[in-house]
N, C-alpha and C positions, 0 to 999 in steps of 0.2 A: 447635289447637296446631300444626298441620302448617301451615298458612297464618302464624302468626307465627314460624315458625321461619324460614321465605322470608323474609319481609320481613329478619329480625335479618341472613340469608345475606346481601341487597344490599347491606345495611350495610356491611358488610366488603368486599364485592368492590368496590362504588364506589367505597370506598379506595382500592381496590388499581390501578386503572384510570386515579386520578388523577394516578399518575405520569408517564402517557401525552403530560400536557399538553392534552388536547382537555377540551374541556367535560362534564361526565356529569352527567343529572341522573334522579332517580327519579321516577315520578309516579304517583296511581291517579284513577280515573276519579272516584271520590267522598272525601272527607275520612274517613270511617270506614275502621275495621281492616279486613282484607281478613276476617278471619274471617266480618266482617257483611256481606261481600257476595254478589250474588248468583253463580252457575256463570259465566254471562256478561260478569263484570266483571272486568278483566287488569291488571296491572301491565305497566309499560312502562318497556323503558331508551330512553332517546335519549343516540348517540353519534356525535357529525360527524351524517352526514347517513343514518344509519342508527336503526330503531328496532325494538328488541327485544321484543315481547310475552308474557308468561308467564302462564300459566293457575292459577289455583288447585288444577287436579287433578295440575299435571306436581313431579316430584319434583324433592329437591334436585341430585340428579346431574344432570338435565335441563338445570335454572335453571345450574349451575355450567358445564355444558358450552357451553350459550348466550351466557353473558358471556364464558367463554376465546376464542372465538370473534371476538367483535367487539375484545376485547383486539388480538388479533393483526392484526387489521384494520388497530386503526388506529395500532398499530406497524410495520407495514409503509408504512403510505402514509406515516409522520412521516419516517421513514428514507429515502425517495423525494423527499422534499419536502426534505432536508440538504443529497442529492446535487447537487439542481438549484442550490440557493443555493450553495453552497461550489466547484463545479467549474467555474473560470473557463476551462478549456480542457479539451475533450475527446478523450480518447489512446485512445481504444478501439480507433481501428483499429493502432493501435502494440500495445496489450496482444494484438488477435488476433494477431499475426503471432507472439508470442512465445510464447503458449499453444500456437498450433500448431505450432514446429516449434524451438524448446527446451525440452530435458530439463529435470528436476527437477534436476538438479546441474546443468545450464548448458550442458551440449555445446547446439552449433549446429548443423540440419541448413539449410549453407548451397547446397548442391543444390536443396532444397525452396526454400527463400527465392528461390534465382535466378530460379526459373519465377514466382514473383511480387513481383519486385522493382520492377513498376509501381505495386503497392501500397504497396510502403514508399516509393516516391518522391513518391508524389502525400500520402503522411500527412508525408512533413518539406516538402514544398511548403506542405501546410497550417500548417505551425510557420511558416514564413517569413511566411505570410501574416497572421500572430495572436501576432505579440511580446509580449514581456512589457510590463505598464505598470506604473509606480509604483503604482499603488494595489493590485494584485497582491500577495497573503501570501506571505511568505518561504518555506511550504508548497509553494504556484502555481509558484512562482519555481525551488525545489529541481527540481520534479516534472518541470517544463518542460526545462530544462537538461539533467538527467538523462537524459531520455528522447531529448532530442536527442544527446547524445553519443553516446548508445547506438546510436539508429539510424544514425547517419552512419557510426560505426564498421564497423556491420553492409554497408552499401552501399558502404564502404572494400574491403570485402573481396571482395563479387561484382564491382565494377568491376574486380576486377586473377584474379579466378581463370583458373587454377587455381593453386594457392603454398601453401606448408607452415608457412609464418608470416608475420603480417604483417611481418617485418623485410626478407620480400624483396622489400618496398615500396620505393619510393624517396621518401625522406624522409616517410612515413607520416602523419604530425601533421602537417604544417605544406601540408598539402596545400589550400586553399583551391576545393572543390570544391560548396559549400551557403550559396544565399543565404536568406539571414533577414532579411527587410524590406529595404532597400538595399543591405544589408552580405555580402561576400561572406566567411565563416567558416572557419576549418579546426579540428582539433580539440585543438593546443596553445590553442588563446586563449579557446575555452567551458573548458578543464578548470583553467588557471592567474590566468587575468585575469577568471575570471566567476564559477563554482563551488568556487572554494577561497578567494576573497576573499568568500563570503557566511562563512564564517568557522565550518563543520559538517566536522570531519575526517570523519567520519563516507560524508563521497562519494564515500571511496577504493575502499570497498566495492560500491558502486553504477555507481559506470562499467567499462565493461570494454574491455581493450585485446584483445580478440581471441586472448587465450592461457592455455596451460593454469596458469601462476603467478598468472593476473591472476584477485582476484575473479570467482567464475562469476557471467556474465548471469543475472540472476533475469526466470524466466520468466512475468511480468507485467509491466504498465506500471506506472509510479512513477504516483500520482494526489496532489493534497493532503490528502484525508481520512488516508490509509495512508501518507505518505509514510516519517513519523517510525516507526513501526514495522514501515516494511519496511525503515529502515536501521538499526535497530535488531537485526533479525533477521539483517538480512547481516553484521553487526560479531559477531555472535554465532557465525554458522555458520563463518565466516572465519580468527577468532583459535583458534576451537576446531579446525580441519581440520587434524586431521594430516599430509595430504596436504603444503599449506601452511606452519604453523609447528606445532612441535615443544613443547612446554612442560612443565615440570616445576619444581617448587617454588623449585630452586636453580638451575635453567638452561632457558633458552630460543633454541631457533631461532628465526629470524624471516625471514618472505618481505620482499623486500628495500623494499617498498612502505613499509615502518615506518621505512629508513635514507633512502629518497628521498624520502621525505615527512613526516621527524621532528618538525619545526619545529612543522607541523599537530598532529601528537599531545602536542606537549606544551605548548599553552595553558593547560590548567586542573592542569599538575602535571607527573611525570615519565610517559617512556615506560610504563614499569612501572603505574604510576597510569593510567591510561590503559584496559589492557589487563588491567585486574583489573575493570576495569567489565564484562567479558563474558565472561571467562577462566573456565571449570569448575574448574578447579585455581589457589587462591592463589597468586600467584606473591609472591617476597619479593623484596625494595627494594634487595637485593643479589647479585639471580641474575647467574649469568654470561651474558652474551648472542653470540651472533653470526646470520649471517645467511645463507643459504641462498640458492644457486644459482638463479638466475629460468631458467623455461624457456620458452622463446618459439613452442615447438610452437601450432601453431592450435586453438582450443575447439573440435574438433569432434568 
């Protein structure tokens, strides 16, 4: 009875395995019930290039702990196997620099950066060297852009330290200081004529101008698998920061990113509509609006 209760057990677990997408198959050494066999005769899983043996004396907890096991095998490696196909350019060394030495709310230690801002220059060298192609996902395309802004932004800033904003730049944006394949770039023409004509308002949130009003630099790379809902996450953290904008049922502040960049938010409907996609608080189609002082102090 203990030996058909196993078998009924694989029954169900190879089910469950088969969502995995890998191949599962069960087998035993002879065509008879495992009952009628002998001590030395095993059931066996084969899965990918693993195989599992089960004894007729081990218990169910045993046999269940053995399958969990190769489950997660070979959910890891499928997940391994997404990354490689789906990631047409790799920002890792863009996400280190952002892990280590921006906050979880976005402050920048650009001190730390400075002492290795060989590394951020040799990771947007590698952007220049690895443009976007048409056949690149709108995903690829977001991810890429993004991460360029960002960093340029970032190297905007150790280039002129030490300064209390970027505004005591001269002329900031239009500095043409990053070449990207033959083109030599500044950071009005990626934000206006590249990343807001893929037609995702949503990238307002994702670039950063170097200041405490501007969405905080989220402290990882943009990739394509996560792009969509890491912008998803910033449109959420952003509309909701009090810090930022103000909101309430009948009236709302708003950082001034929503009056300089309206046009974008209202594609698919009004402001309002818009900003109730993310908004914790309903806001109504007739609140009062206005807009809030930008402050150009530097993220740090």
């Amino acid at each position: 009875m203990k030996n058909k209760a196993i078998i009924m057990l694989f029954t169900l677990l190879l089910g469950a395995c088969s969502s995995s997408k890998k191949t599962i198959a069960a087998t035993t050494s002879a065509n008879p019930p495992l009952a009628e066999s002998s001590p030395k005769d095993q059931v066996e899983m084969e899965v990918k290039d693993s195989v599992v043996a089960v004894k007729p004396s081990e218990t169910v907890k045993e046999v269940t702990e053995k399958v969990e096991e190769v489950k997660e095998k070979v959910s890891v490696e499928t997940a391994d196997i997404n990354l490689q196909i789906t990631e047409v350019f790799n920002h890792s060394v863009w996400d280190g620099l952002l892990t280590k030495f921006i906050s979880s709310d976005g402050k920048v230690d650009y001190r730390s950066l400075n002492n290795n801002k060989g590394v951020l220059r040799d990771y947007i060298a590698s952007l220049g060297a690895n443009m976007p192609m048409e056949t690149w996902t709108q995903e690829d395309k977001l991810a890429y852009w993004m991460n360029a802004y960002n960093a340029m932004t970032v190297d905007l800033i150790l280039r002129n330290l030490p300064l209390e904003s970027i505004k005591d730049i001269n002329k900031p944006w239009d500095q043409r200081n990053w070449k990207l394949g033959s083109k030599w770039y500044n950071l009005d023409e990626i934000e206006h004529q590249i990343l807001r004509k893929m037609g995702d308002p949503r990238i307002h949130f994702g670039i950063n101008c170097a200041s405490f009003s501007c969405p905080p630099l989220l402290n990882e790379a943009f990739t394509s698998q996560k792009v969509d809902s890491q912008l998803d996450l910033l449109a959420r953290r952003f509309i909701n920061d009090p810090k930022r904008n103000t909101i309430s049922k009948e009236s709302i502040q708003l950082s001034k990113v929503f009056s300089w960049f309206a046009k974008d938010f209202k594609t698919g409907g009004t402001l309002i509509d818009f900003l109730n996609l993310y908004s914790e608080i309903t806001i109504d189609p007739k609140a009062r609006k206005s807009f809030k002082t930008y402050d150009w102090t530097l993220n740090n």
